[in-house]
N, C-alpha and C positions, 0 to 999 in steps of 0.2 A: 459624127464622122463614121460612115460607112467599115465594113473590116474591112482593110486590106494584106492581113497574112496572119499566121498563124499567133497562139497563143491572144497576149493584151495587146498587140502590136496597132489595132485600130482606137488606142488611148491616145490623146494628147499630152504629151509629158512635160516637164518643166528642167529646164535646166539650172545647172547651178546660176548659170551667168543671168537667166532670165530672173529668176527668182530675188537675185540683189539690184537685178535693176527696176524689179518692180515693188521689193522692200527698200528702196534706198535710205529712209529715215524711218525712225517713229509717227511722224506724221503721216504716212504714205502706209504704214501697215495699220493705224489708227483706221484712215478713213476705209482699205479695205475692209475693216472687222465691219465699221459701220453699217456699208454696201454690207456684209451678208447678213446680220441681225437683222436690221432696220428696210435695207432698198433704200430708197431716196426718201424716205421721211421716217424721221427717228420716232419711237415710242417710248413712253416712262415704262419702264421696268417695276415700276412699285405699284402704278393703277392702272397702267395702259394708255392713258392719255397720247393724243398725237399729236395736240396741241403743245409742240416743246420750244422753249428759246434756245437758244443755240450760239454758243460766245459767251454763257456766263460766267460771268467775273469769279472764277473760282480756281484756285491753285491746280488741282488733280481732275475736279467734275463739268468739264463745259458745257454740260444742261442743266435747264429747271423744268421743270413741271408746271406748265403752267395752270392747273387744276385746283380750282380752291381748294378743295379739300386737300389736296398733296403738296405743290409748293416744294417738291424736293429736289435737290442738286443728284446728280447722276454722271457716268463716264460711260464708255463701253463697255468697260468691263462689269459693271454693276448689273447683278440678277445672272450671273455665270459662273464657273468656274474660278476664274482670272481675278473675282473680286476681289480687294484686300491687297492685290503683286502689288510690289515694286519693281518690278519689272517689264521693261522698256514694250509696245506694241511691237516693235523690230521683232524684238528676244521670242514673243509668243511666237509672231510667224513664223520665224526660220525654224521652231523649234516643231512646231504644227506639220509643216513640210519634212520634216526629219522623221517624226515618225508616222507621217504618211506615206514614206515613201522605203524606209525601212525596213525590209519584209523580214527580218528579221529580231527586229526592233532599235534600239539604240541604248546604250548602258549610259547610266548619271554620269561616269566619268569622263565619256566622248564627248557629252552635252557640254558640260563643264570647260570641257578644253575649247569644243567648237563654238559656243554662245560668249565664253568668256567672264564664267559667271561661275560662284563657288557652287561643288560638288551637292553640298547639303542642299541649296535652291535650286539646281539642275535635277534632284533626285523629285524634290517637291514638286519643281516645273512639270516634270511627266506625268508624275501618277495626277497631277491635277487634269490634263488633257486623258487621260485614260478614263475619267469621267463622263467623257463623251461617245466610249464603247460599252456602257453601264447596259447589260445581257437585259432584253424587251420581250422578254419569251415569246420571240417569234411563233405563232403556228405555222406549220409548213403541211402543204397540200400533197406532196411527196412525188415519187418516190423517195423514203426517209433511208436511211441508212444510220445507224444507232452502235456506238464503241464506247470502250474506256481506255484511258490509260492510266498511268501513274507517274508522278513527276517528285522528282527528290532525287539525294546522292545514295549512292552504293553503300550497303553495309560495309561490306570490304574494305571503304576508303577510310569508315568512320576511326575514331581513338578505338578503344578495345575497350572504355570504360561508358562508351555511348550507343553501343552497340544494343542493341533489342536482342537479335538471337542472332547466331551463326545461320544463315538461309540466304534464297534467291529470291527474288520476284517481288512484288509489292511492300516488302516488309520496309515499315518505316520510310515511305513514300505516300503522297498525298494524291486520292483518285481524283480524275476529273470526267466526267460523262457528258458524248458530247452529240450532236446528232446535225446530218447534213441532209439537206432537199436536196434529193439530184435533179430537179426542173427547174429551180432557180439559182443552185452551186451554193447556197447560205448556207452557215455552218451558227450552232446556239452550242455553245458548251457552260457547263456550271459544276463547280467543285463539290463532292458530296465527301460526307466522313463514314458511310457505307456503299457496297455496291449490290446490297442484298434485293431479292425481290420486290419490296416494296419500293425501295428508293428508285431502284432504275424503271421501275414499270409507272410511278409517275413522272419522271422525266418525259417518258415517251408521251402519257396522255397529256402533260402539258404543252406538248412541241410537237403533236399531231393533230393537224384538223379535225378529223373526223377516224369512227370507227375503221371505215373502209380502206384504208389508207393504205398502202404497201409498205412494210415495213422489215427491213432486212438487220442481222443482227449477226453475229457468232454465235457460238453453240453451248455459251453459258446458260448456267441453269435460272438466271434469275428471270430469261426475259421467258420461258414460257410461260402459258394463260395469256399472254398477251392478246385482246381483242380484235386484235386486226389482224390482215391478212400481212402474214411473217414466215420466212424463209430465213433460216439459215445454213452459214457453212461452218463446217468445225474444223474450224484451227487446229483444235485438239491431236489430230490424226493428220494434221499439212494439207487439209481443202482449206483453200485461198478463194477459187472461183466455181461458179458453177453454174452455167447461163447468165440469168440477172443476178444471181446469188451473190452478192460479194461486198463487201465494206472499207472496198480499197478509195473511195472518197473521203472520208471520214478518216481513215487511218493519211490520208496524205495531208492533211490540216495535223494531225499530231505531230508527223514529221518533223513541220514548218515549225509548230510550237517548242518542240526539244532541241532542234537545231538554236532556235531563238537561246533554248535555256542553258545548253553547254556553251555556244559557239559565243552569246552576247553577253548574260545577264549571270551565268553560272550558277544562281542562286536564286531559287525563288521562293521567299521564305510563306509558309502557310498562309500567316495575317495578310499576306496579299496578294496573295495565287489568283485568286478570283479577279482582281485587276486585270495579271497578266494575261490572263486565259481572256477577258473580256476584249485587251486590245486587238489580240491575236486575231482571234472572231472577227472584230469588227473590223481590222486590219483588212480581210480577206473578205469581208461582204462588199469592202467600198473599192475594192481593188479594177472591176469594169472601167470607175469612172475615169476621167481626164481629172489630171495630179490637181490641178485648181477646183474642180467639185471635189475630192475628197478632201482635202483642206477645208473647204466652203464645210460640207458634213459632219467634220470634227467640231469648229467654229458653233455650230448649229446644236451640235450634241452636249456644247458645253452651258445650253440656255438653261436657266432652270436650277444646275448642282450648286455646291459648295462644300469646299472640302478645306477642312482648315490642317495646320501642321500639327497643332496639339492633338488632333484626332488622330494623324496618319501615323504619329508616332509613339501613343498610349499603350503601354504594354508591349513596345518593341525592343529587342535590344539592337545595338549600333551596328553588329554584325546584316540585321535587316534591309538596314538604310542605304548599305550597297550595294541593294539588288536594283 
């Protein structure tokens, strides 16, 4: 669809109304998953075979395999994410379009209230689908634009017994570095536990093409020697812009992110930072498309993971599991 006005306005979007009548049952969000794995002829997930039966006599799995060698029962959700739910094909959709559409994200407890399903599988439910924004260290051809921030609560807010030191600024906040192409508006962010030279200078060479690359930054010290052609402005002193100078792309992806982390989630505990920064990202790559392709994208993204509950909750405590 052509643009016809400003911002995403030339997107196709979905409504609530559209969206239940075209999830009406499990059966009907079933066969959409189908359609986007599969197309019209399904594949074994375990050898690939396309040679599948279809209708097998099985409680949960209605395919076989029909490959000698394989021989195995399969569902849709087998070789994804989803493998292992109990939970309804409905449940994934609606929940798929939630935080497709989201820009802020969705908290396990809205899920919970909106899907109808306890807070603890709501919490589960998302970060399983946030497997399908898993950071692909894009290259970008650039113009790049290169930041940091820091995400965490206020000393100030802390007890007085949890406190790090009396200060401002990073202390006791977890950095994330993150880097935008401005010719294709993609944004790659990845949690680091320094932002010293070394760390942020291979970010850049991993998420820049080539030497030659434009690459814009603030006027921290870590990114000089940088090999590429770099410009920056220093905050330091209130330069913001200055011709092309500026990292006002990159800093309006953190915006959206903090917004997300005060306004939804309020907490975003370290062991999963990286998730949320990932959805966020990916939230904002698939943002162009029509609400049914980023659905379809998510779906797509989820080929391949698996993420089980004993893993996402090893080492967490229950204050976590709220975020």
């Amino acid at each position: 669809m052509a643009k016809s006005g400003p911002g995403k306005s030339f997107r196709r979007g979905l409504s609530l109304a559209e969206l239940f009548r075209k999830f009406f049952d499990d059966a009907a969000a079933e066969r959409w998953i189908a359609e986007c794995r599969w197309g019209d002829e399904p594949a074994c997930p375990h050898c690939g075979n396309m040679n599948v039966q279809v209708g097998a006599k099985h409680p949960s799995q209605p395919y076989r395999c029909r490959a000698k060698e394989c021989r195995k029962f399969f569902s849709v959700k087998t070789g994804t994410a989803m493998a292992g739910s109990n939970l309804g094909y409905q449940t994934w959709a609606i929940a798929t379009y939630l935080l497709a559409t989201g820009l802020k994200g969705q908290a396990s407890m809205k899920l919970h209230r909106d899907l109808g399903i306890g807070q603890k599988a709501a919490w589960f439910l998302a970060h399983r689908l946030r497997e399908a924004w898993e950071d692909e260290r894009a290259m970008f051809d650039g113009p790049v634009e290169v930041d940091e921030c820091y995400i965490g609560g206020l000393e100030k807010n802390k007890h007085e017994k949890k406190k790090l030191k009396a200060g401002r600024g990073p202390v006791g906040k977890t950095a994330v570095v993150g880097a935008k192409d401005r010719a294709t508006k993609r944004v790659s962010a990845q949690v680091v536990e320094h932002t010293d030279k070394d760390t942020l200078q291979i970010f850049v060479a991993e998420h820049v093409a080539d030497d030659d690359v434009q690459v814009y930054t603030d006027d921290t010290g870590a990114y000089k020697g940088l090999p590429n052609p770099h410009e920056t402005v220093k905050h330091s002193v209130g330069e913001y812009v200055r011709g092309k100078a500026h990292t006002n792309g990159v800093e309006s992806f953190w915006s959206m992110l903090k917004r997300g982390y005060m306004g939804t989630y309020h907490r975003m505990s370290p062991k999963h930072l990286q998730r949320y920064v990932n959805e966020f990202a990916g939230r904002h790559n698939i943002r162009p498309l029509d609400t049914l392709d980023q659905m379809r994208a998510i779906i797509l993204g989820l080929e391949g993971k698996r993420l089980r509950y004993r893993e996402l909750v090893a080492n967490t405590g229950r204050s976590a599991m709220a975020d």
